[in-house]
Residue, then its C-alpha position, 0 to 999 in steps of 0.5 A: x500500500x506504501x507504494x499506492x500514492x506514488x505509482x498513482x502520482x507517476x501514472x497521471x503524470x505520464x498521462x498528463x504528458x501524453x495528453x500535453x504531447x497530443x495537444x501539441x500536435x493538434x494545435x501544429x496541425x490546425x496551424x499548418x496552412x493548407x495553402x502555400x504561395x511562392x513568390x508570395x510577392x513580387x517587385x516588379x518593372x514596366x519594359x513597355x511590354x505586358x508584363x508576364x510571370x508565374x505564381x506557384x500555389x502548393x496543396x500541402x492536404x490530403x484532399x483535392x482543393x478548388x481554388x478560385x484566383x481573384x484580383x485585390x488592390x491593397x493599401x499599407x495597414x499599420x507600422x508592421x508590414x501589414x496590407x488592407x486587400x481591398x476590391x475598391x479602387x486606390x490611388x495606386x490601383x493595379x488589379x484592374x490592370x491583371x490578367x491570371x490564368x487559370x481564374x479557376x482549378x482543383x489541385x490535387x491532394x500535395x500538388x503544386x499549380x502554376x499560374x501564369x498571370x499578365x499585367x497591361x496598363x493603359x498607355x494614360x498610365x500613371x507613372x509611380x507605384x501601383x499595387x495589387x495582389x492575386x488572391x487564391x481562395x478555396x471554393x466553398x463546398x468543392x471539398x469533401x474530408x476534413x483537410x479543407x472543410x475550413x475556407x482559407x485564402x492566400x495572397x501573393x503581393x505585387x508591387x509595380x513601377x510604372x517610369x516616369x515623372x515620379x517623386x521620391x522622397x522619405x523622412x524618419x519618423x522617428x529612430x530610438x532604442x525601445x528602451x533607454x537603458x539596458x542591463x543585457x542586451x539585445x538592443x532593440x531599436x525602432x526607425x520609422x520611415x514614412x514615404x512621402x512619395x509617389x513609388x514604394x522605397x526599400x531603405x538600405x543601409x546600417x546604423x552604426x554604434x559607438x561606445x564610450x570605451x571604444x567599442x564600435x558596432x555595426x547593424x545592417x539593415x533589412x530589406x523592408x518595403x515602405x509604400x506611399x504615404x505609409x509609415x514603416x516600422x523597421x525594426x534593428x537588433x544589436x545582439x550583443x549581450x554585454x554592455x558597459x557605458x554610453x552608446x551613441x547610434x548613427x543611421x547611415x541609410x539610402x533610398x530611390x533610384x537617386x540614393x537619396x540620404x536617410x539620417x538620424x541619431x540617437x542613444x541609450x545606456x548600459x550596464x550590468x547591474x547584477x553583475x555589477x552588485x556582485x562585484x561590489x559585494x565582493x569588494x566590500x567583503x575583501x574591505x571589511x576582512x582587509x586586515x586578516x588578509x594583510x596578517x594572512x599575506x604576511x605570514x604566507x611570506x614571512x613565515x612568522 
């Protein structure tokens, strides 16, 4: 009887674990997409010819899925990258300009289907950014089983220049740490860049840091696309872990066809405070047993 309670605490944790494991993989199997879509966006130039490309969209269930392509224009939505997909025309309106083939497929159960699609802008087109997406979404009541009962949708982006008379111009919003004091690292730091122009941006460039005891450091940054009228959050790490001092940051940045200069400053503090305690612990130990330490030394030397 002695052995009862804890054969009995073993066996329900062993089950609760099993029960964790199972859970784990539901939840990994709701959240694996049925759909998937390569290029999922495209960056994209008018050579005063249509211009024609291939999307790919893979079936990864175990059922056939009919897929209808539809067209969307899409606006900026929030800091974060975000798109509005919208069927209503934009001032920077693209969708009323494709052309994709097929509109409508069944692809078979983990297969893949290319889609061949055509942009044509009329020849009053505005020079500048024009933004669309081709929108693949699961026919509703096509498919029998489980695997794609639940509608679902995937989007690939296109961004398209038109050349012209267009203006280029961006400004940072804002650039600074997250915080302005760190006791470890990673550093996070926020640049905002609102685009002021007519076409998307890709700010390139990096920030560079300076400590007060020379240490230097330098970020890249990413490639993140910054539309119209919109204000991107780029994010930066520094991830180094240990840090001492002051830190003066400097944004070095590009932008446009022109390279036209994105600057900006800022700065943070650092220090390891726990560290820094253990340190001073240490000290006032060896402070207050100064003395025995003086006798200990002396002893060592002289014998005595």
């Amino acid at each position: 009887m002695k052995f009862r309670q804890p054969l009995l605490l073993g066996l329900s944790f062993i089950a609760l674990a099993m029960i964790s494991v199972y859970s784990f993989r539901l939840y990994a199997q709701q959240r694996n997409p049925a759909l998937i879509v390569h290029p999922s966006n495209f960056s994209l130039t008018y050579q005063n010819t249509p211009t024609a490309e291939t999307v790919t969209l893979d079936n990864t269930t175990d059922q056939p899925i009919t897929i209808q392509a539809e067209l969307r224009n899409f606006t900026a939505q929030g800091e974060e990258g975000g798109v509005n997909l919208t069927q209503d025309d934009t001032g920077y309106s693209l969708a009323k300009w494709i052309q994709v083939t097929p509109s409508t497929v069944t692809i078979p159960a983990r297969s893949s289907q290319d889609f061949s699609f055509t942009i044509t802008p009329p020849a009053n087109a505005e020079p500048g950014g024009h933004y669309g997406s081709i929108v693949f979404a699961t026919v509703p009541g096509t498919t029998k089983g489980t695997g794609a009962a639940v509608s679902e949708q995937v989007a690939s982006l296109i961004l398209y220049t038109i050349p012209g008379n267009t203006t280029e111009n961006a400004d940072v919003e804002s650039f600074a740490p997250n915080k302005p004091f760190y006791q470890f690292g990673p550093v996070n730091f926020s640049l905002r860049v609102k685009n002021l122009g007519q076409v998307h941006i890709q700010p390139a460039g990096q920030i560079l840091i300076k400590g007060s005891f020379g240490d230097q450091y330098v970020v890249n940054l990413q490639p993140y696309n910054v539309l119209p009228t919109a204000i991107r959050d780029i994010p930066i790490v520094l991830s180094k872990h240990l840090l001492i001092g002051k830190y003066t940051v400097q944004l070095i940045a590009t932008y446009g066809d022109t390279n036209k200069q994105l600057s900006g400053s800022t700065e943070f503090y650092a220090f390891p405070v726990e560290y820094g305690l253990i340190v001073l612990a240490v000290l006032f130990i060896l402070f207050l047993i100064r003395k025995r330490l003086g006798k200990a030394f002396k002893t060592m030397i002289t014998g005595k």
